[in-house]
C-alpha positions, 0 to 999 in steps of 0.5 A: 070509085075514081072514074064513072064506073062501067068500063076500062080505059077512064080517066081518073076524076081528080075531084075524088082526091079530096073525097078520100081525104075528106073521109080520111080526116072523118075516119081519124077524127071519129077513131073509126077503125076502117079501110080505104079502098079506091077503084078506077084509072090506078096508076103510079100517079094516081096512085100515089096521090089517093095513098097521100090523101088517105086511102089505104087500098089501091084495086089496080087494073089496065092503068097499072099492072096489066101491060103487055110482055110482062108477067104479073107479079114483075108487074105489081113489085115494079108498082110498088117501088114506083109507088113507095119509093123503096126497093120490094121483091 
């Protein structure tokens, strides 16, 4: 979890950047064959920044693809190219 769990709307514990990559480098140096997934106040920025310490799983809500007058799946591929930097469709 990235915020105190119990409720939408949290901001994002910065501090967790540095668990992820600390689990990240435990996963890699022990060749443990495990996904990181990460839940809490996922936004294009926060996103990114948990991608680039090491998680591999992003559970995205309100801070990311549930915004008013869009659809959902324009929602997420929006997501995606803010994340990766590359066109998807």
């Amino acid at each position: 979890m990235t915020v105190e769990p119990g409720y939408a709307g949290q901001k994002f514990i910065p501090a967790m950047l540095d668990k992820i990559a600390k689990l990240s480098a435990m996963r890699n140096s022990q060749n443990k064959d495990l996904l990181i997934e990460v839940d809490g106040n996922i936004s294009e920025v926060t996103g990114k920044q948990c991608i680039e310490a090491g998680a591999d799983i992003l559970v995205l809500g309100t801070a990311s693809i549930f915004k008013e007058g869009k659809d959902l799946y324009t929602s997420v591929i929006e997501f995606k190219n803010k994340i990766y930097g590359f066109s998807v469709k």
